[in-house]
C-alpha positions as CSV (number, residue, x, y, z in Angstrom):
1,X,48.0,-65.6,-10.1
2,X,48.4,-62.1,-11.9
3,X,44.9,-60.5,-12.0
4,X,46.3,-58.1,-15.3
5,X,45.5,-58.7,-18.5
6,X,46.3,-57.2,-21.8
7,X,43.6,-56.1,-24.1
8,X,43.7,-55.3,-28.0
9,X,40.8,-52.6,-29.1
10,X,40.7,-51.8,-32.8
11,X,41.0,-48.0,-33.8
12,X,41.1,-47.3,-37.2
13,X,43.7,-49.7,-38.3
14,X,45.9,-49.5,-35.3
15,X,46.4,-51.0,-32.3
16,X,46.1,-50.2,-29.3
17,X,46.7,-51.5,-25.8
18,X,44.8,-50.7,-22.8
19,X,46.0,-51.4,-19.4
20,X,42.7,-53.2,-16.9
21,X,43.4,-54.4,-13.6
22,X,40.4,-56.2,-12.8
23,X,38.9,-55.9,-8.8
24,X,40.8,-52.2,-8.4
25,X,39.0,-49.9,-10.7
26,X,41.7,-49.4,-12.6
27,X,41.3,-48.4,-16.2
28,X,43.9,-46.0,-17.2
29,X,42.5,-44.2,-20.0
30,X,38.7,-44.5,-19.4
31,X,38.5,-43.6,-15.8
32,X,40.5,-40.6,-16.4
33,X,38.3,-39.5,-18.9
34,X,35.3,-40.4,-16.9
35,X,36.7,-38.4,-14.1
36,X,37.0,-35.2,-16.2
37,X,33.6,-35.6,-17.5
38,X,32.3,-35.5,-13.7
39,X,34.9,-32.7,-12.7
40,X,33.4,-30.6,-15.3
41,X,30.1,-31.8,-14.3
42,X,30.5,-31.2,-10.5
43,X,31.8,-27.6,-11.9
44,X,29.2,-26.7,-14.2
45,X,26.3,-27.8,-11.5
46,X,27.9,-25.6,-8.6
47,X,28.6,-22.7,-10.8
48,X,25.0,-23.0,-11.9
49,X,23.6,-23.1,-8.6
50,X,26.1,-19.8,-7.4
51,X,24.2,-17.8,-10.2
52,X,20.7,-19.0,-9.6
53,X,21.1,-18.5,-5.7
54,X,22.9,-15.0,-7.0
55,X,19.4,-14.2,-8.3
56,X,17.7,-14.7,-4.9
57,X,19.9,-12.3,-3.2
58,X,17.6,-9.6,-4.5
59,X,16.4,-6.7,-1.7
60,X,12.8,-6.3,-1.1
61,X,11.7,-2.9,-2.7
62,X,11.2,-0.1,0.3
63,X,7.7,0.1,2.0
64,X,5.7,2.0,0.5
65,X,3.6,4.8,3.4
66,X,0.6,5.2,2.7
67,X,-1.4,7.9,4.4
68,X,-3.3,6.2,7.9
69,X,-7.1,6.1,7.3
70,X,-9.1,8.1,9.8
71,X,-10.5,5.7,12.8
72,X,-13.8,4.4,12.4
73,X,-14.5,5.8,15.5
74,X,-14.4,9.3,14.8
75,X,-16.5,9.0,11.8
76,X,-19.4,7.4,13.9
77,X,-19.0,9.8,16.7
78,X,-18.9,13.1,13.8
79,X,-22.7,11.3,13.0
80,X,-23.4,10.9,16.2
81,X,-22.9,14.7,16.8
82,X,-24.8,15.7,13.4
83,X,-28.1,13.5,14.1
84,X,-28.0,15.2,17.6
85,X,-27.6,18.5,16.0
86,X,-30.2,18.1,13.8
87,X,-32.4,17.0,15.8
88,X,-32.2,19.9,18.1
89,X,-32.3,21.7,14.7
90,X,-36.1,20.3,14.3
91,X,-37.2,21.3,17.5
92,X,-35.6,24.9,17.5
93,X,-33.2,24.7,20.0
94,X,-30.2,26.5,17.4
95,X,-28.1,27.6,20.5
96,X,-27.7,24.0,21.6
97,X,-27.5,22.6,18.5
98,X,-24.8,25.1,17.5
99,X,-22.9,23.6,21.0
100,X,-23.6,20.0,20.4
101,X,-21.5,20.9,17.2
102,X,-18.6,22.6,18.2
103,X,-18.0,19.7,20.9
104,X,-18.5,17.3,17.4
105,X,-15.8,19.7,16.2
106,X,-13.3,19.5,18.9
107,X,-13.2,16.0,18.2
108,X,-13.5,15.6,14.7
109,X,-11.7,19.1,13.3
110,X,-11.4,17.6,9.7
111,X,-14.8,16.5,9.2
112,X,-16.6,18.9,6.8
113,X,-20.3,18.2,7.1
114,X,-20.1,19.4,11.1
115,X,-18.6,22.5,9.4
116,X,-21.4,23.0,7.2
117,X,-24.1,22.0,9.4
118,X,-22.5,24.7,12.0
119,X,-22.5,27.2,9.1
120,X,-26.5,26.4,8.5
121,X,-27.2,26.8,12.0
122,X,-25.3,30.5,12.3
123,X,-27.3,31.3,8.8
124,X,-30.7,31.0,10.5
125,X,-29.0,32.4,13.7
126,X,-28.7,35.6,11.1
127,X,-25.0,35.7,12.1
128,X,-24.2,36.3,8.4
129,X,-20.1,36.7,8.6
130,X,-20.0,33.7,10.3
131,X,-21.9,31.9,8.5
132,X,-19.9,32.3,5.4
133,X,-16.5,32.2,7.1
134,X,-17.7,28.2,8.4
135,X,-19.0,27.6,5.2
136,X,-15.6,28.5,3.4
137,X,-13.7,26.4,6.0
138,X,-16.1,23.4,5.3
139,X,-15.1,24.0,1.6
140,X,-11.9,23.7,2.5
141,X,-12.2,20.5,4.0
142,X,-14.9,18.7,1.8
143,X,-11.9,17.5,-0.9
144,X,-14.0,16.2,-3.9
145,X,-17.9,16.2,-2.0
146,X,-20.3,17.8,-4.6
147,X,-22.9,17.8,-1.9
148,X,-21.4,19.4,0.9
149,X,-19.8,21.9,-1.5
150,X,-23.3,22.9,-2.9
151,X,-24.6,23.7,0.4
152,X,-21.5,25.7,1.2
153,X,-22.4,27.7,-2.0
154,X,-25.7,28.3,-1.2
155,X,-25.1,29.3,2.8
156,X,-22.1,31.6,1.1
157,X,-24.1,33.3,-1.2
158,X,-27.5,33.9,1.6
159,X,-24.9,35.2,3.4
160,X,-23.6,37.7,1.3
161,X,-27.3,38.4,0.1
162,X,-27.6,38.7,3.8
163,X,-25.0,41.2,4.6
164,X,-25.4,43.1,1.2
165,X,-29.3,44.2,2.2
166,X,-28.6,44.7,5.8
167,X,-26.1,47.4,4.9
């Protein structure tokens, strides 16, 4: 029993045979042009996926450094040292205060407010020069701090007042 047979199909007023082997898969002209449409299917899909993984394979941009912030630490210990200071201030003990200070200082060297609060305490100590020299390094410290600069200012200038009647 021969499993081939021969099929007519109509296009546009001719005829045409087509070759169909039933059982094998077989169809000349349709599975070749079913086998193009899924090479260029197959193709398309894994060209596509080169470029889109393409667009993956982008470097991170570079860290960016930012400047470390100063420990906590060192800020609570600068306060520790100016309420200590001050209150040594309030019961007139200047020489101590003035110590209690520079040890803030040797710990916290940035920290403008122990700078000013040292310059106060020289003022009243009448050590004028020095005053106004701690005063300006205070300023030099305090960045954008209206406050502490104000206080600079005014120790500056009573010093200068200071030294200007003195002489």
């Amino acid at each position: 029993m021969d499993l081939k047979k021969s099929v007519s199909v109509q296009k546009r007023g001719s005829t045409k045979a087509a070759q169909t082997t039933i059982g094998k898969f077989s169809h000349n002209q349709e599975y070749t042009g079913n086998t193009m449409k899924t090479t260029y299917k197959l193709l398309f899909l894994f060209l596509f996926s080169i470029l889109l993984f393409q667009g993956c394979a982008t470097y991170p941009p570079p860290p960016v450094h930012y400047p470390a912030p100063p420990p906590k630490q060192t800020n609570t210990i600068s306060a520790d040292f100016s309420r200590q200071a001050t209150t040594q201030v309030r019961q007139g003990r200047l020489d101590l205060a003035a110590a209690t200070l520079e040890r803030g200082l040797r710990i916290a060297p940035k920290d403008a407010m122990l700078w000013s609060q040292l310059a106060e305490i020289k003022l009243q100590q009448q050590q004028y020069l020095q005053a106004r020299t701690l005063a300006e390094k205070s300023n030099s410290l305090a960045g954008r701090s209206p406050g502490i600069m104000e206080i600079n200012k005014r120790i500056i200038e009573e010093a200068m007042l200071q030294t200007a009647t003195q002489h």
